[in-house]
Chimera marker file (.cmm) of the C-alpha trace (Angstrom):
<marker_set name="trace">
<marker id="1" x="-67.484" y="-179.849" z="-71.420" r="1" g="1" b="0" radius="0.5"/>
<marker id="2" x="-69.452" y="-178.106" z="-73.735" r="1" g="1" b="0" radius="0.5"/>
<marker id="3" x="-68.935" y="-174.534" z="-75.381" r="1" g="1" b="0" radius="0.5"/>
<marker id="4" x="-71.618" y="-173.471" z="-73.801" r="1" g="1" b="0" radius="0.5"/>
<marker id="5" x="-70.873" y="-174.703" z="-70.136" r="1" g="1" b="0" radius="0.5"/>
<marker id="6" x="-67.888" y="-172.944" z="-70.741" r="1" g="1" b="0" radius="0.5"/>
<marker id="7" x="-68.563" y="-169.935" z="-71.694" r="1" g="1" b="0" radius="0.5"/>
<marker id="8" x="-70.819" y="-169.869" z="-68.747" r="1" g="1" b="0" radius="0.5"/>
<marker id="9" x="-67.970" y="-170.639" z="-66.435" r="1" g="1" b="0" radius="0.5"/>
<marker id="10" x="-66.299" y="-168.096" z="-68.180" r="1" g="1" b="0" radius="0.5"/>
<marker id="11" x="-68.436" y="-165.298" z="-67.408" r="1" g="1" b="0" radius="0.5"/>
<marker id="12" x="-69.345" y="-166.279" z="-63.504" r="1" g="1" b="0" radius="0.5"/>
<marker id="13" x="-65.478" y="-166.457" z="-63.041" r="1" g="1" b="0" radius="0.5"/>
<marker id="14" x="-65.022" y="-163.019" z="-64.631" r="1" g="1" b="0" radius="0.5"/>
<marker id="15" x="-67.969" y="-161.974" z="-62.723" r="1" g="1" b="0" radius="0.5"/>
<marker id="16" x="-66.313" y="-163.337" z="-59.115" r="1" g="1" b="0" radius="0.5"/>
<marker id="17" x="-63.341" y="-161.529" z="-60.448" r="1" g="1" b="0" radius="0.5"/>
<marker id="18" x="-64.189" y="-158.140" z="-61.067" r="1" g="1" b="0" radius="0.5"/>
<marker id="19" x="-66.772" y="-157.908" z="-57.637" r="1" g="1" b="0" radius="0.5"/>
<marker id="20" x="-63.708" y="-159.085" z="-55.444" r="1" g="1" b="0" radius="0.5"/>
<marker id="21" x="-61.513" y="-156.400" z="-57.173" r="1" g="1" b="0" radius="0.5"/>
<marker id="22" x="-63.559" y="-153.352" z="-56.150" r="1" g="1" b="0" radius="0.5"/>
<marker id="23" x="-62.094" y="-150.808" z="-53.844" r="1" g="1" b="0" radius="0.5"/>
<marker id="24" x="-63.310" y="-150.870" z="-50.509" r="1" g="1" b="0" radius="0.5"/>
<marker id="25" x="-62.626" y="-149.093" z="-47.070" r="1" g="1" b="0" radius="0.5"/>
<marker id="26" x="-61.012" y="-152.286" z="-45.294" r="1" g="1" b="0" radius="0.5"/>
<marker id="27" x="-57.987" y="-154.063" z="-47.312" r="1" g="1" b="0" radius="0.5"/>
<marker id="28" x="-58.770" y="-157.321" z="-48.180" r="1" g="1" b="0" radius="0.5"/>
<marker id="29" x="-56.304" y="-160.086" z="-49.162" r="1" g="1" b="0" radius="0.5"/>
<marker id="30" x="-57.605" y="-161.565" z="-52.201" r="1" g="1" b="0" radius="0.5"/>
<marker id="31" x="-54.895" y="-164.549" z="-52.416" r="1" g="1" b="0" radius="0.5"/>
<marker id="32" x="-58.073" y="-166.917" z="-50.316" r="1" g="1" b="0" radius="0.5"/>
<marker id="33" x="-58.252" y="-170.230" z="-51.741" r="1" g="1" b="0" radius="0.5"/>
<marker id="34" x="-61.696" y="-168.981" z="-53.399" r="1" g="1" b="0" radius="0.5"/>
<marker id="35" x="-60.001" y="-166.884" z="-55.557" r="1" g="1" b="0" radius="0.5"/>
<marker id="36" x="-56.980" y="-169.781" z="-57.097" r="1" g="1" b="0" radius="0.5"/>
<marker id="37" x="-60.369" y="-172.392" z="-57.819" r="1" g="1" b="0" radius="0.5"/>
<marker id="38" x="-61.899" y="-169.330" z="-59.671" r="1" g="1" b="0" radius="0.5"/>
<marker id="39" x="-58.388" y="-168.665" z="-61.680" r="1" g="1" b="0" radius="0.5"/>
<marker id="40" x="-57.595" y="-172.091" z="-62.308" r="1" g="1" b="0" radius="0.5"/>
<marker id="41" x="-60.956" y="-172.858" z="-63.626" r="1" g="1" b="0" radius="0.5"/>
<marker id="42" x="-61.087" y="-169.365" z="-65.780" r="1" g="1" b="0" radius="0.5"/>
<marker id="43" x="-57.024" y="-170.491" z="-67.050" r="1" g="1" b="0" radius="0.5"/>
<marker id="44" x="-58.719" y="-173.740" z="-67.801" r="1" g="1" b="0" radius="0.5"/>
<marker id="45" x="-61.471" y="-172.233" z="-70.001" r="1" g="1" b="0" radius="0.5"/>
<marker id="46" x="-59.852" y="-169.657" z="-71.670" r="1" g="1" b="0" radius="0.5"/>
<marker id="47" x="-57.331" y="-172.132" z="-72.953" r="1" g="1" b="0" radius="0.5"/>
<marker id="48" x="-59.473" y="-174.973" z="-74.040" r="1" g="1" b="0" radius="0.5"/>
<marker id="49" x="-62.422" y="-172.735" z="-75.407" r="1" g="1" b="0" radius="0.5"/>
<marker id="50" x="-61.440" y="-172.494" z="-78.906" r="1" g="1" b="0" radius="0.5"/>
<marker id="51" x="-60.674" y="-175.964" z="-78.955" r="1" g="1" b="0" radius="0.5"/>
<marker id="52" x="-63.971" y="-176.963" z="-77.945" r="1" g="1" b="0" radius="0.5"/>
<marker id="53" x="-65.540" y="-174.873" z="-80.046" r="1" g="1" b="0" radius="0.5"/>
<marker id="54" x="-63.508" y="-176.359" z="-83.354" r="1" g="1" b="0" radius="0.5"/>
<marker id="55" x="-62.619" y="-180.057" z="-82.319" r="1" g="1" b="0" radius="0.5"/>
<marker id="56" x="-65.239" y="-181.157" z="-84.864" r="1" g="1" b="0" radius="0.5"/>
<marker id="57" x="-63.618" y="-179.948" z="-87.862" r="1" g="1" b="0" radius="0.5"/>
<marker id="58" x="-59.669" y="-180.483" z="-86.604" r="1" g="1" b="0" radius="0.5"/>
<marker id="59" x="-58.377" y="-183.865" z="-88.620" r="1" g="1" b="0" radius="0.5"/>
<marker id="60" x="-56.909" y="-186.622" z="-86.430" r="1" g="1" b="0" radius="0.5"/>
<marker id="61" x="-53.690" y="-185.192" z="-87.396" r="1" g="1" b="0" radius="0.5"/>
<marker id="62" x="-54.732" y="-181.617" z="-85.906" r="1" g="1" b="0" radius="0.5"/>
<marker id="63" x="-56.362" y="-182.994" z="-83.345" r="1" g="1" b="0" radius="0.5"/>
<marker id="64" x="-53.333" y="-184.633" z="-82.289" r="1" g="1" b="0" radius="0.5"/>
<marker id="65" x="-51.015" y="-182.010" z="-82.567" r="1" g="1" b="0" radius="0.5"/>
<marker id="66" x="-53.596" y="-179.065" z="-80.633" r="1" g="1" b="0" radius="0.5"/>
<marker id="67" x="-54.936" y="-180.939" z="-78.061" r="1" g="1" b="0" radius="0.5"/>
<marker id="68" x="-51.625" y="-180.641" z="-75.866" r="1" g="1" b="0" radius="0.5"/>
<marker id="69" x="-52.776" y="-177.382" z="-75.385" r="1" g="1" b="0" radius="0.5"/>
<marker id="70" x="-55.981" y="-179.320" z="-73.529" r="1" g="1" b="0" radius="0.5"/>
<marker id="71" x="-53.823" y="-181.779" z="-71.317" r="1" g="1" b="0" radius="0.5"/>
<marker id="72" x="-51.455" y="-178.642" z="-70.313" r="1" g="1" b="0" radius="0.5"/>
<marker id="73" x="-54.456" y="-176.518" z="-69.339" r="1" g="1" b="0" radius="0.5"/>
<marker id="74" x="-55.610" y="-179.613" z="-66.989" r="1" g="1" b="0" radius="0.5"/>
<marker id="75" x="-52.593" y="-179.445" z="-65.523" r="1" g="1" b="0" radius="0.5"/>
<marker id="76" x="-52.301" y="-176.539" z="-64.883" r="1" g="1" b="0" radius="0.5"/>
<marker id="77" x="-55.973" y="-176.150" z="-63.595" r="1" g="1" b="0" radius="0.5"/>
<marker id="78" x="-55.186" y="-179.056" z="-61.044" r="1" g="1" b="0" radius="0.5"/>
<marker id="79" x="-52.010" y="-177.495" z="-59.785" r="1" g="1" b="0" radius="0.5"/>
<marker id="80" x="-53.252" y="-174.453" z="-59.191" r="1" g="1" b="0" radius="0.5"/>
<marker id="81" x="-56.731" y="-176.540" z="-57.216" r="1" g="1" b="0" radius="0.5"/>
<marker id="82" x="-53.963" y="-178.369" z="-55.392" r="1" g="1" b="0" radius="0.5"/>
<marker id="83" x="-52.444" y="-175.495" z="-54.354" r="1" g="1" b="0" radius="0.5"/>
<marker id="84" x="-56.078" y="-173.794" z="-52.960" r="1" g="1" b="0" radius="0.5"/>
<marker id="85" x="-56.856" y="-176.810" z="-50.765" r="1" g="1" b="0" radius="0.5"/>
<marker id="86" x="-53.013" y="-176.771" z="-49.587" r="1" g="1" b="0" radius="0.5"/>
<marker id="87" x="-53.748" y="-172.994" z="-48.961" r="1" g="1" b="0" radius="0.5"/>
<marker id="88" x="-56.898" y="-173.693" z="-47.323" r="1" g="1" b="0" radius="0.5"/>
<marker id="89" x="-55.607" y="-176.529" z="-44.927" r="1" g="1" b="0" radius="0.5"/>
<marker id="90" x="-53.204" y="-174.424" z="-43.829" r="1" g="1" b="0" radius="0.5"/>
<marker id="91" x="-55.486" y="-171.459" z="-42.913" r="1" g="1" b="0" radius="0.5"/>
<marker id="92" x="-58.052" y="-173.765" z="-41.043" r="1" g="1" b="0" radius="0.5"/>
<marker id="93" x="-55.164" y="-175.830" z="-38.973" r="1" g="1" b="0" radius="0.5"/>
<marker id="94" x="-55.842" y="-175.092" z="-35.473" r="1" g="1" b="0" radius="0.5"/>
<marker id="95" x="-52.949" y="-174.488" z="-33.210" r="1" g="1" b="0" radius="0.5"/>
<marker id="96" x="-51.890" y="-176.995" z="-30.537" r="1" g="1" b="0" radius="0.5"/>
<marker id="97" x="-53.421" y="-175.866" z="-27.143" r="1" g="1" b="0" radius="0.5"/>
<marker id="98" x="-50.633" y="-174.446" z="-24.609" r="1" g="1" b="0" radius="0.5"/>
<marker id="99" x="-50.637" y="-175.451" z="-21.524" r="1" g="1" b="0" radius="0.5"/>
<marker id="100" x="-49.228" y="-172.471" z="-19.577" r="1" g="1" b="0" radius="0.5"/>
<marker id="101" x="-49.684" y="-173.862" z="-15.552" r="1" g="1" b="0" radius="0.5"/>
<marker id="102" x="-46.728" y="-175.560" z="-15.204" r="1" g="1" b="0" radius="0.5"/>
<marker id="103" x="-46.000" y="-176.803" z="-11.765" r="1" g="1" b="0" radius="0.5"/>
<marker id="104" x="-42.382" y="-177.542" z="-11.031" r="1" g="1" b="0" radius="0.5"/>
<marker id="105" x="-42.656" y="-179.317" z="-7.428" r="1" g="1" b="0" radius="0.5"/>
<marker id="106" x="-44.682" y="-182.480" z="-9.768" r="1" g="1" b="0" radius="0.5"/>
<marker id="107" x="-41.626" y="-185.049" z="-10.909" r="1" g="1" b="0" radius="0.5"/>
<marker id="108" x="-43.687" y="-185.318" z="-13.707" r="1" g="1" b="0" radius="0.5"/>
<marker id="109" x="-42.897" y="-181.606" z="-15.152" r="1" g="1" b="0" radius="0.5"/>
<marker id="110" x="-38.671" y="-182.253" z="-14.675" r="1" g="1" b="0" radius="0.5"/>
<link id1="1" id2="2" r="1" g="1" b="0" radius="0.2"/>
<link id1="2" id2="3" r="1" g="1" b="0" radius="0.2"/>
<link id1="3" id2="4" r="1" g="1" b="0" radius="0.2"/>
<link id1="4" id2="5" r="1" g="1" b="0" radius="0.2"/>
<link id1="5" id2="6" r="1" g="1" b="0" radius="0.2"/>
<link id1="6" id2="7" r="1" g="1" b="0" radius="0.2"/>
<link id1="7" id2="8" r="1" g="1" b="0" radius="0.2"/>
<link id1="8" id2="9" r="1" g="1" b="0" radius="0.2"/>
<link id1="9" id2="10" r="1" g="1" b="0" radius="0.2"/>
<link id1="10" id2="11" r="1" g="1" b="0" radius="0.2"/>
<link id1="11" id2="12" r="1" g="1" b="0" radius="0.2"/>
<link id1="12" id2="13" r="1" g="1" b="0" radius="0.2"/>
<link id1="13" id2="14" r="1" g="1" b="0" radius="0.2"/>
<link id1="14" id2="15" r="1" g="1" b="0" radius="0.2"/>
<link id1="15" id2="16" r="1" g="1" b="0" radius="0.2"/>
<link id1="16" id2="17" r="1" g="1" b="0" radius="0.2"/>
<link id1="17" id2="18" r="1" g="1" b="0" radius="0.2"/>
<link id1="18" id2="19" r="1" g="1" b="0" radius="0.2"/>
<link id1="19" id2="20" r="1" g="1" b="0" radius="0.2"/>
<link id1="20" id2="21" r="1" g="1" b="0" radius="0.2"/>
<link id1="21" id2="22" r="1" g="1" b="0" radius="0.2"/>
<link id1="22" id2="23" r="1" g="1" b="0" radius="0.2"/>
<link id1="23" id2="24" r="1" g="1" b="0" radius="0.2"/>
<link id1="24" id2="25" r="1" g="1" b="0" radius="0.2"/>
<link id1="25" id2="26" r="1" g="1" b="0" radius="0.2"/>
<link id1="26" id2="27" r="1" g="1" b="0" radius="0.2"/>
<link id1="27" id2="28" r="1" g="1" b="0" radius="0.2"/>
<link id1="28" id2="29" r="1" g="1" b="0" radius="0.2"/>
<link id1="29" id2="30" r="1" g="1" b="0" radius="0.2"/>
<link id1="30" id2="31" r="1" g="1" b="0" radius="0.2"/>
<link id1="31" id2="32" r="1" g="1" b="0" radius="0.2"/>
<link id1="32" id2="33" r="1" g="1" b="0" radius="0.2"/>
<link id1="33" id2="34" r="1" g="1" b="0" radius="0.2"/>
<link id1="34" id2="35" r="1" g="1" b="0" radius="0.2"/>
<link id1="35" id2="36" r="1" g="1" b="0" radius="0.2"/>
<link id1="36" id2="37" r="1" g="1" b="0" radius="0.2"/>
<link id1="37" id2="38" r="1" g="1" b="0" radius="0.2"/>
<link id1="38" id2="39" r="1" g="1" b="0" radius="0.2"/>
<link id1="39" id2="40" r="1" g="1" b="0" radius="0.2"/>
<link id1="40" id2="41" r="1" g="1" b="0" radius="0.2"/>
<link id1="41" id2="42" r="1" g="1" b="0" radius="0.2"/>
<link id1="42" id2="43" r="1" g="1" b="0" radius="0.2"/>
<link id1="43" id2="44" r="1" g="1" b="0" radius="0.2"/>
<link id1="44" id2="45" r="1" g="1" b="0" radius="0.2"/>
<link id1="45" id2="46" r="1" g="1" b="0" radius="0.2"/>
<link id1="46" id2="47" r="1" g="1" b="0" radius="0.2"/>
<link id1="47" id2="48" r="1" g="1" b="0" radius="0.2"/>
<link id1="48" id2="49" r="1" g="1" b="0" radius="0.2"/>
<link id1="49" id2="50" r="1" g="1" b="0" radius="0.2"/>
<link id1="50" id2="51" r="1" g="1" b="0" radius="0.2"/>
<link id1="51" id2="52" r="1" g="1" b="0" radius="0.2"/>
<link id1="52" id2="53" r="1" g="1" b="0" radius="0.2"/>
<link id1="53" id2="54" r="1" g="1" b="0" radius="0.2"/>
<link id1="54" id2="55" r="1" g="1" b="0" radius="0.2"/>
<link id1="55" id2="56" r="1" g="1" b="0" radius="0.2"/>
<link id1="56" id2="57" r="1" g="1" b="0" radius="0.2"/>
<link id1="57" id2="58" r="1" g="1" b="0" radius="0.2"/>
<link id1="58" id2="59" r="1" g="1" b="0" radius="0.2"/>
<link id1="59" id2="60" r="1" g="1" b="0" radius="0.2"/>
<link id1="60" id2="61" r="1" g="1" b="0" radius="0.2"/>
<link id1="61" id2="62" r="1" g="1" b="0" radius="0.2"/>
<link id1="62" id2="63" r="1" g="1" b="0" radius="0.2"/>
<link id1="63" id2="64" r="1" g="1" b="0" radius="0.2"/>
<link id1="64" id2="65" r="1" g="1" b="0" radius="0.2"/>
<link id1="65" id2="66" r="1" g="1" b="0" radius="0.2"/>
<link id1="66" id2="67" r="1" g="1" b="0" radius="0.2"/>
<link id1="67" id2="68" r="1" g="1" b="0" radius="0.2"/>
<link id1="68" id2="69" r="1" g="1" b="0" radius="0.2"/>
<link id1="69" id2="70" r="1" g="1" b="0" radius="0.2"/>
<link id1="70" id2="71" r="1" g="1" b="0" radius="0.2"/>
<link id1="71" id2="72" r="1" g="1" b="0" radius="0.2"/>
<link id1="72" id2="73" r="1" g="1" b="0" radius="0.2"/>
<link id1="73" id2="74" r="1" g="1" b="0" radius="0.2"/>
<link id1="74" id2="75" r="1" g="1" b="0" radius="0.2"/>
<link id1="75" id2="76" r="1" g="1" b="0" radius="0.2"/>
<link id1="76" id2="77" r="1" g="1" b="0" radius="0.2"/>
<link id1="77" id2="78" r="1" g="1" b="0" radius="0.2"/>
<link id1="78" id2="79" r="1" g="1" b="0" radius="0.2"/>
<link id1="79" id2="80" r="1" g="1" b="0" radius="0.2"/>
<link id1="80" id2="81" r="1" g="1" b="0" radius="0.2"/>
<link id1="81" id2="82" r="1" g="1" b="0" radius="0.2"/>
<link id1="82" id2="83" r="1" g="1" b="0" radius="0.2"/>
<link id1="83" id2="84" r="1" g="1" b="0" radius="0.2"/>
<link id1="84" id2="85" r="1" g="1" b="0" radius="0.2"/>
<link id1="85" id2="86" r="1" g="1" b="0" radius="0.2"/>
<link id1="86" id2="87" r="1" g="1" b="0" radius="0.2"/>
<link id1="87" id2="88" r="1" g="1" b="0" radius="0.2"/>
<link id1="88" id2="89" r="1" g="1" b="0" radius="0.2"/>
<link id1="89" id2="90" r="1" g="1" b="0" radius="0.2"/>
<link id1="90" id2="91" r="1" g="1" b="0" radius="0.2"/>
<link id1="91" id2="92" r="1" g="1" b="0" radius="0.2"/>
<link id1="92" id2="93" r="1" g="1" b="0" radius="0.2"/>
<link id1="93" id2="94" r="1" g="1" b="0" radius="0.2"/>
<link id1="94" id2="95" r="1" g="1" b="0" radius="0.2"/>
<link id1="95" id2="96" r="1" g="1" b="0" radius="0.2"/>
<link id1="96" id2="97" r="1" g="1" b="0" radius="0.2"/>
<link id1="97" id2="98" r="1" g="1" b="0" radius="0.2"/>
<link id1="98" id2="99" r="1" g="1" b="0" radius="0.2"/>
<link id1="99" id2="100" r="1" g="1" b="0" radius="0.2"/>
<link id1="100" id2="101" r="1" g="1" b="0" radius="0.2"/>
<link id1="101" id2="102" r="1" g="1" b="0" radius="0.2"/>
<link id1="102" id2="103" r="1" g="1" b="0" radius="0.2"/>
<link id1="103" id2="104" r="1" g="1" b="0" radius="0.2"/>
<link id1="104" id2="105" r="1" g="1" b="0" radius="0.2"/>
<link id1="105" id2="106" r="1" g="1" b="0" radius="0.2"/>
<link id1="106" id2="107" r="1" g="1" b="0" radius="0.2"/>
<link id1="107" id2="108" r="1" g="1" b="0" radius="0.2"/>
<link id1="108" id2="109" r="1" g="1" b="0" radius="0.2"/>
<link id1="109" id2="110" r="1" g="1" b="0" radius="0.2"/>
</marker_set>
């Protein structure tokens, strides 16, 4: 990604973060899968930024030795996804239907 993709990534996320932290009348829960994406992604480009930004002048050496930083960001980043759609699948899963006319004279209910 490029510094400038990220920095634009970096400001929507901010963006998304400060208009779901206003005040309002009605308490929201802001733990929605919505919000982990948006703080993986903005963990993911905070970290990696500078890196982007100087990877051409780093040696091989340097390169070598900063760019952990890069692979421990992605994972990070793709727990934290993981973790939204788990969130997610769990909020959408529709509950069995209960069947609550149960009649005890068929042998089939014994």
């Amino acid at each position: 990604m490029s510094a400038v993709g990220s920095v634009i990534i970096l400001v929507l996320s901010l963006c998304y973060l400060l208009n779901s932290m206003k005040p309002t009348v009605v308490p929201v829960s802001i733990f929605t899968p919505q919000f982990f994406i948006v703080i993986a992604l903005l963990l993911n480009v905070s970290s990696t930024l500078f890196l982007t930004i100087v990877s051409n002048h780093y040696t091989l050496d340097e390169m070598e030795k900063y760019w952990n930083i890069s692979n421990y960001a992605n994972i990070l980043m793709n727990l934290i996804i993981s973790f939204a759609f788990a969130l997610f699948y769990y909020q959408h899963k529709s509950k069995p239907v209960e069947n609550h006319s149960v009649d005890f004279t068929s042998p089939n209910d014994r």
